[in-house]
LUMDREN-902772 format. One record per residue (C-alpha): residue number from 1; x, y, z. Coordinates in pm, whole numbers, m for minus. Each point is the difference from the previous one (the first is absolute). Example, Ala and Ser with C-alpha at 12.3 -4.5 7.8 and 13.67 -1.06 7.14 Angstrom:
! residues 2
+-----+--------+--------+--------+
:   i :     px :     py :     pz :
+-----+--------+--------+--------+
:   1 :   1230 :   m450 :    780 :
:   2 :    137 :    344 :    m66 :
+-----+--------+--------+--------+
This chain:
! residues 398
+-----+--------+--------+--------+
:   i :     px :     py :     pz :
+-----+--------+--------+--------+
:   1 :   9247 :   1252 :  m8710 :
:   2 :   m188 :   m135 :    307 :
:   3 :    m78 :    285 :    260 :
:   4 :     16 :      0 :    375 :
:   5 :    m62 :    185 :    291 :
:   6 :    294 :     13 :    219 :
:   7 :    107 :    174 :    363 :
:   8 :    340 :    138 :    m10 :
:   9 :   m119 :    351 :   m117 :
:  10 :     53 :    m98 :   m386 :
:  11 :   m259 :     67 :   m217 :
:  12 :   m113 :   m302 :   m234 :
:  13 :    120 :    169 :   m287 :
:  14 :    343 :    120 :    118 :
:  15 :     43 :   m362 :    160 :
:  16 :    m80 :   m208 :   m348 :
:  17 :    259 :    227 :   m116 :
:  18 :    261 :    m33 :    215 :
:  19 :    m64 :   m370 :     22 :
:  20 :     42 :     36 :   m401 :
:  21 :    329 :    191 :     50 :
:  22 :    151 :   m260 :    219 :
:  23 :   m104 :   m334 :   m196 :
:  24 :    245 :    153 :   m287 :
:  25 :    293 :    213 :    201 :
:  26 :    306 :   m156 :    m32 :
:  27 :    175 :   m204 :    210 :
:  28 :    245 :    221 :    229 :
:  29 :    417 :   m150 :    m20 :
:  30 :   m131 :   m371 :    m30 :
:  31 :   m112 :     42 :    351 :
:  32 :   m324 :   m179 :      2 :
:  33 :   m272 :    136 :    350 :
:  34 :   m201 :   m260 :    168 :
:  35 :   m310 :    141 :    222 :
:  36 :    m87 :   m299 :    318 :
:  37 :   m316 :    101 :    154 :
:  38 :    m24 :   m208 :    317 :
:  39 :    m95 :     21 :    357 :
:  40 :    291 :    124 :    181 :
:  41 :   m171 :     74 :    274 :
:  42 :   m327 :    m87 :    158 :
:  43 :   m170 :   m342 :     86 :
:  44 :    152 :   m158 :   m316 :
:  45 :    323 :    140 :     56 :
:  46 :    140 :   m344 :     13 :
:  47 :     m4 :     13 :   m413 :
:  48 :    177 :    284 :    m56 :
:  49 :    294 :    m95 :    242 :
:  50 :     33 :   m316 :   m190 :
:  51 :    m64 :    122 :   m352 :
:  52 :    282 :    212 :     43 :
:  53 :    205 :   m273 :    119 :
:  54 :    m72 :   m207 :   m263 :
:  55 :     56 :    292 :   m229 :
:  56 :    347 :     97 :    145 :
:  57 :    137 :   m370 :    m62 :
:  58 :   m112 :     20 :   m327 :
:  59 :    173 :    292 :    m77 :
:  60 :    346 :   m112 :    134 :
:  61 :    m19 :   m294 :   m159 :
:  62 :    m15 :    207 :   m355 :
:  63 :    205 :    245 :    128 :
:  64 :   m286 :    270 :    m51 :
:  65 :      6 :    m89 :   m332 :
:  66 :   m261 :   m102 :   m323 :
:  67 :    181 :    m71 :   m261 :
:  68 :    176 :    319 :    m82 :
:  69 :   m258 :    216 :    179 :
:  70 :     26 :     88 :    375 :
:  71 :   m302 :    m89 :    203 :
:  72 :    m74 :    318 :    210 :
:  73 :   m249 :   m132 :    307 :
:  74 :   m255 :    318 :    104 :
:  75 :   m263 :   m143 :    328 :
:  76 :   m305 :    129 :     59 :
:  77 :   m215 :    m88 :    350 :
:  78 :   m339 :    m50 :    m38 :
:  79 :    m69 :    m92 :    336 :
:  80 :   m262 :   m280 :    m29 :
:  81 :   m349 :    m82 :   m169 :
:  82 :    m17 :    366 :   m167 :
:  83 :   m134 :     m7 :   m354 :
:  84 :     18 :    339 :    m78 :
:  85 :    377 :    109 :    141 :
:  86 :    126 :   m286 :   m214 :
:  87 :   m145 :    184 :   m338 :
:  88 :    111 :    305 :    121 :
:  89 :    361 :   m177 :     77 :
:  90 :     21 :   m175 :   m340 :
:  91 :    m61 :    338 :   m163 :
:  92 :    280 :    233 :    212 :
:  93 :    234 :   m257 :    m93 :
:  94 :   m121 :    m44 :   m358 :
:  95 :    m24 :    427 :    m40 :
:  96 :    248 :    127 :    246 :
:  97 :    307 :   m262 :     13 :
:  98 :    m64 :   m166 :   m368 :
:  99 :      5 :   m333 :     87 :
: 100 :     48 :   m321 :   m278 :
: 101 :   m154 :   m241 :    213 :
: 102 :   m257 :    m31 :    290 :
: 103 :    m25 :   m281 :    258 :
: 104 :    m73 :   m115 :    327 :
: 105 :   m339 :     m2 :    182 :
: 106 :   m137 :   m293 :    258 :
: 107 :   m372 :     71 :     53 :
: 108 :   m182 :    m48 :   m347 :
: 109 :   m262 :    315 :     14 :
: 110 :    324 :    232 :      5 :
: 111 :    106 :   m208 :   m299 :
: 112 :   m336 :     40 :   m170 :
: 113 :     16 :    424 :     70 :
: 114 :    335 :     31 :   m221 :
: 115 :   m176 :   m116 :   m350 :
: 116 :   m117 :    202 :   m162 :
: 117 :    314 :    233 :     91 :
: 118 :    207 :   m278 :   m171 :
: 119 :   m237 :    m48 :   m299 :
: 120 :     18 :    371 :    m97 :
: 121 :    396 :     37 :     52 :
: 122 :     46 :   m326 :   m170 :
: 123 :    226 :    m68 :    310 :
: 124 :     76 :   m364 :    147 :
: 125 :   m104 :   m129 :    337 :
: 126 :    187 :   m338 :    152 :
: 127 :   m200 :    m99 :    288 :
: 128 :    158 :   m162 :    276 :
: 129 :   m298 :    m90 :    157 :
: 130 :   m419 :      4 :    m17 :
: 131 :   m161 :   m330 :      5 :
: 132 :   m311 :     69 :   m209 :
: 133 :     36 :   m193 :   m313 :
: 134 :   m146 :    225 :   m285 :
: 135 :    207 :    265 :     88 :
: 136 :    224 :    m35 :   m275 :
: 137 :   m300 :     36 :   m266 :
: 138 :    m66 :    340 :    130 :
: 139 :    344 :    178 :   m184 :
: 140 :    213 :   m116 :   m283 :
: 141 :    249 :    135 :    239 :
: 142 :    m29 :   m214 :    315 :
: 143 :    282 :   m268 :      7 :
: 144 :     m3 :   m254 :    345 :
: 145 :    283 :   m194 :     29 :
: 146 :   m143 :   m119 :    352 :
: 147 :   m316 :   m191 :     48 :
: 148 :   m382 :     62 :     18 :
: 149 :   m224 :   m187 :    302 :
: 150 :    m89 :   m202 :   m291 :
: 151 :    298 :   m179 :    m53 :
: 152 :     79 :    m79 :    340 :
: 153 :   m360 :   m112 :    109 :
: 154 :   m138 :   m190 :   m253 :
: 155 :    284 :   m252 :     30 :
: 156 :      0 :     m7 :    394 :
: 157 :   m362 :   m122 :    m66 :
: 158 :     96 :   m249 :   m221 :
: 159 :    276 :   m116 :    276 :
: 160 :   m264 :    m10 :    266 :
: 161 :   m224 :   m264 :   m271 :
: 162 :    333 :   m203 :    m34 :
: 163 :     57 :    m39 :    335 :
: 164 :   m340 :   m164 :     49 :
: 165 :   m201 :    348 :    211 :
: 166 :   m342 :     25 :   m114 :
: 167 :   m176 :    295 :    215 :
: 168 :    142 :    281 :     71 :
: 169 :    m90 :    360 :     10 :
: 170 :    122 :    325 :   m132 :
: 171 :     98 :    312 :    197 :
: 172 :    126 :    350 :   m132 :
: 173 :     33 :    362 :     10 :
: 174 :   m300 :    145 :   m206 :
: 175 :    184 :    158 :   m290 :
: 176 :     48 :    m57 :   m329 :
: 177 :    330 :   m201 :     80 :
: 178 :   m178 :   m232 :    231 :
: 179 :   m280 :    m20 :   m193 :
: 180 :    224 :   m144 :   m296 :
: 181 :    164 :   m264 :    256 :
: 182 :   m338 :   m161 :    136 :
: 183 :   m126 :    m18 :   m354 :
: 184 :    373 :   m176 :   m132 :
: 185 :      2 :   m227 :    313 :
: 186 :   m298 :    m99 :    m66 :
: 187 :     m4 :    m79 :   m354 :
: 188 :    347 :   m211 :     86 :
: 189 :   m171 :   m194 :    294 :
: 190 :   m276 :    m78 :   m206 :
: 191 :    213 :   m140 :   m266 :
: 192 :    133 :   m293 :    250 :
: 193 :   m320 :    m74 :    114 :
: 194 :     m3 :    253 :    274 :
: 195 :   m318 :    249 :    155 :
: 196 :     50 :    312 :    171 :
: 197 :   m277 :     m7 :    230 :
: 198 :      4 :    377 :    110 :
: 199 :    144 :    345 :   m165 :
: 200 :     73 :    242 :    334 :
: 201 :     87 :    352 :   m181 :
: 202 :    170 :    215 :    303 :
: 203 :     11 :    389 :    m58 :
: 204 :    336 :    154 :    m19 :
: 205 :      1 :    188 :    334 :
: 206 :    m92 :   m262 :    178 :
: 207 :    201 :     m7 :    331 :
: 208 :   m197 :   m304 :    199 :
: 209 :    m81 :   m326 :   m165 :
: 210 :   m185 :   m211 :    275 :
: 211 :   m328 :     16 :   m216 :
: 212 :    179 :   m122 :   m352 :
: 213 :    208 :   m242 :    230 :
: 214 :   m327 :   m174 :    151 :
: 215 :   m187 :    m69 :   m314 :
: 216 :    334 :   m167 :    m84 :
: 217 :    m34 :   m192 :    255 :
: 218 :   m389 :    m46 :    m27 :
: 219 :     24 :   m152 :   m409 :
: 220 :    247 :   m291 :    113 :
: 221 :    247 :      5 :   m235 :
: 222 :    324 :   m165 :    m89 :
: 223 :    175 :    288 :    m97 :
: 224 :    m25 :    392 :    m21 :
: 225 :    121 :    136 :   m330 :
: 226 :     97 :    401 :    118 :
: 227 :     94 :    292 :   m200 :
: 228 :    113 :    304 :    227 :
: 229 :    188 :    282 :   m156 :
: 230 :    349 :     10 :    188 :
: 231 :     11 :    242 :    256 :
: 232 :   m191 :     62 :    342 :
: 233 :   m277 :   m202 :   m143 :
: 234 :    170 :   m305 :    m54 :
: 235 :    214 :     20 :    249 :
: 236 :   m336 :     55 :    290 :
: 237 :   m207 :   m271 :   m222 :
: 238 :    254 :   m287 :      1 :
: 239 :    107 :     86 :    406 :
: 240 :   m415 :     m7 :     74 :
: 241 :     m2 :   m361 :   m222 :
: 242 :    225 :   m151 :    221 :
: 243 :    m74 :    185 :    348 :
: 244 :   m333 :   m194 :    m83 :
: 245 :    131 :   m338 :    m61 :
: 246 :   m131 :    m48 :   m305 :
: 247 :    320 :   m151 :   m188 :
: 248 :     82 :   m194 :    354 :
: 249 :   m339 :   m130 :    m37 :
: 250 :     85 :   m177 :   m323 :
: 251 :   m147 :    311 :   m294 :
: 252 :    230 :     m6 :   m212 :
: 253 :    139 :    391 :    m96 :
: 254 :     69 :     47 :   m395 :
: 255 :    109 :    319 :   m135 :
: 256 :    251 :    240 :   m139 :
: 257 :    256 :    243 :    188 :
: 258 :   m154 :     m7 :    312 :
: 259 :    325 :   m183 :    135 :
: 260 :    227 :    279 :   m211 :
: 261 :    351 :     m7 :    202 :
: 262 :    m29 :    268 :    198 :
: 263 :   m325 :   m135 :    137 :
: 264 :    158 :   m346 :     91 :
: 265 :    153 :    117 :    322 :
: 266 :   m349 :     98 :    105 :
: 267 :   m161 :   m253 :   m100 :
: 268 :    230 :   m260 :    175 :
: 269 :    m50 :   m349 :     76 :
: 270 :   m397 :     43 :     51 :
: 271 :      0 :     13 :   m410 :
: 272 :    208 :   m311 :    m92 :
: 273 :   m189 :   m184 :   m262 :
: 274 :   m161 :    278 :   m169 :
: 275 :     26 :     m4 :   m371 :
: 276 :     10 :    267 :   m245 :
: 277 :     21 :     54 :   m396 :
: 278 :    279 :    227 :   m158 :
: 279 :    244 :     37 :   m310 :
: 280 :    281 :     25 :    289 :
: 281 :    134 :   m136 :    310 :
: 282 :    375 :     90 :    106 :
: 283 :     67 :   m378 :     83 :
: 284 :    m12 :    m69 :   m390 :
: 285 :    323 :   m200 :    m97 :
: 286 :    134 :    152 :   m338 :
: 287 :    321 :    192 :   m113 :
: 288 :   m222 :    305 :    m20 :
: 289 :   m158 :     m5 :    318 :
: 290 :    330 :    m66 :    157 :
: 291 :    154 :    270 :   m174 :
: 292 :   m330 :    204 :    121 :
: 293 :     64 :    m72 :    340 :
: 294 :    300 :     49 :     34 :
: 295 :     10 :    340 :   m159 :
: 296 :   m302 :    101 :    243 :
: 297 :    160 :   m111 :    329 :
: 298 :    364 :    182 :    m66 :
: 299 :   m205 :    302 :    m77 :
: 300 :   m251 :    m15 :    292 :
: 301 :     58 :   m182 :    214 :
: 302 :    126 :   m397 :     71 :
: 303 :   m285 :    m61 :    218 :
: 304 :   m283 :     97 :   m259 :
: 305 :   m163 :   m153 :   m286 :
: 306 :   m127 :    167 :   m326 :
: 307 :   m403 :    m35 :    m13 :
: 308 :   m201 :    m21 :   m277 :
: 309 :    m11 :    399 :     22 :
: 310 :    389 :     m4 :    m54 :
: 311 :    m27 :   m262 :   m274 :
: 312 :   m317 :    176 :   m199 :
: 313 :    172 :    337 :    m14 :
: 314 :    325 :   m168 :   m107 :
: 315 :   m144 :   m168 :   m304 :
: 316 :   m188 :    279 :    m78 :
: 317 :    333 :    206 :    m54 :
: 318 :     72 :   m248 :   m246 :
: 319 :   m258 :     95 :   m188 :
: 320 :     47 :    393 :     53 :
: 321 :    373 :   m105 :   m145 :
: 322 :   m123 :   m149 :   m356 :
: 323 :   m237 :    238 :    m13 :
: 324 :    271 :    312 :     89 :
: 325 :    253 :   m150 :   m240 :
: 326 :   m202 :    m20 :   m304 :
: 327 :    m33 :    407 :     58 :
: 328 :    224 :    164 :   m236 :
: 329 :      5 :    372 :     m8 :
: 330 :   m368 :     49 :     30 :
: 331 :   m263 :   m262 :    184 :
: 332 :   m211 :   m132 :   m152 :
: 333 :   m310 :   m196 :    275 :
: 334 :   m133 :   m216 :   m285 :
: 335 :    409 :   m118 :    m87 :
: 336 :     19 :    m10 :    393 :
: 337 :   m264 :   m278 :     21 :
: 338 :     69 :   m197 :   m336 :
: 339 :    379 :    m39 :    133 :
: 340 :   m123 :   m206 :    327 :
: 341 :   m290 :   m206 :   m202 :
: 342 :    146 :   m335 :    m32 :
: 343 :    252 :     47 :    245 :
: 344 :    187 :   m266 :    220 :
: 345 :    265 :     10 :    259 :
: 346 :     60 :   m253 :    294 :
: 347 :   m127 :    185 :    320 :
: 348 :     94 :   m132 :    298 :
: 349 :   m372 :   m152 :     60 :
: 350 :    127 :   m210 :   m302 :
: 351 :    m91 :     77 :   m388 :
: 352 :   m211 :    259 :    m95 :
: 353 :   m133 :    177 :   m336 :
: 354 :   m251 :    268 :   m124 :
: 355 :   m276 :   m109 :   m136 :
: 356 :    m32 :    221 :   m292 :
: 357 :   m372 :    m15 :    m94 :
: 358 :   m112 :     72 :    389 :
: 359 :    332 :    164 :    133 :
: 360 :    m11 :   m215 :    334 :
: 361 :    256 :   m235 :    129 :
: 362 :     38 :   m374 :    m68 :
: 363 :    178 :    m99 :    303 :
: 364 :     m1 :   m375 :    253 :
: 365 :   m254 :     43 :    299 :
: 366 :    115 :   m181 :    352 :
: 367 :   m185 :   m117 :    260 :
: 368 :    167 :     80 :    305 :
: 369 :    m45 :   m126 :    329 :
: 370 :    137 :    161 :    320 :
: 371 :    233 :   m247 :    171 :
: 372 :    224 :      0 :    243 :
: 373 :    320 :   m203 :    m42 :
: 374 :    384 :     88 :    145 :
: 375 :   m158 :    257 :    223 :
: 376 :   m136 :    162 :   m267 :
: 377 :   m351 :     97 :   m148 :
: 378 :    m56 :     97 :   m331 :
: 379 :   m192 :    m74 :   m306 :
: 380 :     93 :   m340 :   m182 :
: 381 :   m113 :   m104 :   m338 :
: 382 :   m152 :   m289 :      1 :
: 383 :   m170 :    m15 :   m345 :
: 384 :     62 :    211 :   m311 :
: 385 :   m254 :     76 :   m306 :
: 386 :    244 :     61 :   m276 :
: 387 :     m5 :    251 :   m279 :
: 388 :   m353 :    168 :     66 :
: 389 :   m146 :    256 :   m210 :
: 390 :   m258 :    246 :    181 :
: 391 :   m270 :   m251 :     27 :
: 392 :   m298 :    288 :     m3 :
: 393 :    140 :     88 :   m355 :
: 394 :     84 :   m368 :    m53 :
: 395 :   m325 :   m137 :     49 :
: 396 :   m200 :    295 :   m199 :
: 397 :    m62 :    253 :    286 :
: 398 :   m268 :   m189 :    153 :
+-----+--------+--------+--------+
């Protein structure tokens, strides 16, 4: 059994046992324990509020139910980009409270601290969010029933080719997240007959962007294709892009949540016409979405709007349900995963399945553009890539 040094006062060898112990104790009165690590509070604490709203609608729309099992919901805060309080979190809740199940996470190097705990408890982790594509080749027991950078950028490349752009340049947060959406965007511009002229990497603390924003500026492009993680970093990036005049001077902004809902009030009128790449937008028109929506505002609130946040943490719980139903009397993480390979369900961001070879989502990506019509802004779609498998796997992990 694979060895490793943890810090929660466990030695190795009483941990590997322990872990051992819990991968086979029974199932307690068909009550089934799901650990969340999020960021409840701190700079990212944005997440974790919606996480937990998307998780609570879940749950009354089952009834708190998975099958015949009850779903049991046990949070743990880790408080932002902090690698190793998430192992230590995944373990208390694996050793102390016996959880089934494992989820949550928004920041990718937190993701990345919790696998070899997984690996050696044979425990299954649904991520509800970290955008770097070959994260799901690094356990048998990640699932992501969200989206990677890959899938939304490498399309919103390829839009920018349709719709005739050919120079633009590349701007993100210098991380392995970014790094994955200026290679994707390019690889889609390029496809259409597109260049990226420029690749601006922008550290994570950053906290003025006059420097970045002026060699912008200085390449001449048609368009900026940005990835900011979203937080006080998009939020100060996108407010410094148009403070500057950059869309108003006719560069065109591409990207992905940096007009999330709750930034759209901030971002106002200065931001109409910027266009962004995402499995969701609460202006889709299905029965689901409807449903969705309405659901979300009787809960919270009639003059809010789930985000993406809401909506990834909702379908995520879908998952966490197959996988919490097909537990009967002891779990089993291997039996866990197989029950969610293959499987479908109509989310309200319109059909979706596992892909069970790579254990990512096939989902539609929108382009969005923020508009403002009856008074209101928001994100519209105004073109949709249907039934996309995660292009880095797709296309043979270039």
């Amino acid at each position: 059994m694979q060895r490793f040094t943890i810090r929660t006062g466990f030695f190795p060898t009483m941990l590997a046992a322990a872990l051992c112990a819990t991968s086979i104790a029974p199932a307690r009165a068909a009550e089934v324990k799901v650990g969340i690590i999020a960021s409840l509070t701190g700079p990212y604490n944005l997440w974790g509020k919606e996480y937990k709203e998307g998780i609570d609608l879940f749950l009354d729309s089952v009834g708190g139910k998975a099958g015949n099992n009850t779903l049991t919901m046990i949070y743990r805060d880790v408080g932002g980009q902090n690698p190793p309080r998430s192992r230590q979190l995944a373990q208390e809740l694996i050793l102390r409270d016996h959880v089934a199940i494992l989820g949550g996470h928004e920041l990718t190097p937190n993701v990345l601290a919790v696998k070899d705990v997984i690996n050696q408890a044979k425990i299954p982790f649904v991520i509800f969010n970290t955008g770097t594509a070959n994260v799901t080749d690094q356990s048998p027991y990640f699932v992501r029933p969200t989206y990677t950078n890959w899938a939304n950028y490498y399309p919103l490349g390829q839009y920018a080719g349709i719709k005739g752009l050919k120079k633009c340049v590349a701007v993100a947060a210098d991380y392995a997240p970014g790094q994955d959406s200026v290679v994707a965007v390019t690889k889609g511009f390029e496809s259409k007959g597109g260049q990226v002229v420029a690749k601006i990497m922008v550290p994570l603390d950053a906290t003025d962007f006059s420097s970045y924003l002026q060699r912008i500026r200085d390449a001449s492009p048609e368009c900026t294709f940005v990835f900011m993680p979203l937080g006080p970093i998009s939020t100060a990036f996108v407010k410094a892009y148009l403070d500057r005049g950059l869309l108003k001077d006719g560069i065109k902004f591409f990207g992905q949540s940096e007009t999330n809902e709750s930034d759209i009030p901030a971002i106002g009128e200065a931001g109409l016409g910027m266009m962004t790449a995402m499995p969701y937008t609460p202006s889709l028109d299905t029965p689901a979405n409807k449903t969705f929506i309405e659901s979300f505002k009787k809960k919270y609130g009639a003059d809010r709007n789930p985000s993406n946040i809401t909506l990834v943490a909702y379908d995520a719980m879908h998952v966490i349900a197959k996988m919490a139903a097909s537990i009967d009397g002891t779990p089993d993480g291997q039996k866990e995963v197989d029950a969610v390979k293959g499987y479908a369900w109509e989310s309200p961001r319109g059909p979706v399945s596992i892909d069970p070879q790579t254990r990512e989502l096939t989902e539609n990506i929108y382009i969005r553009e923020l508009v403002k019509e009856n008074g209101v802004i928001y994100n519209k779609v105004i073109y949709t890539f249907k039934d996309q498998k995660e292009p880095w796997h797709a296309t043979g992990k270039p």
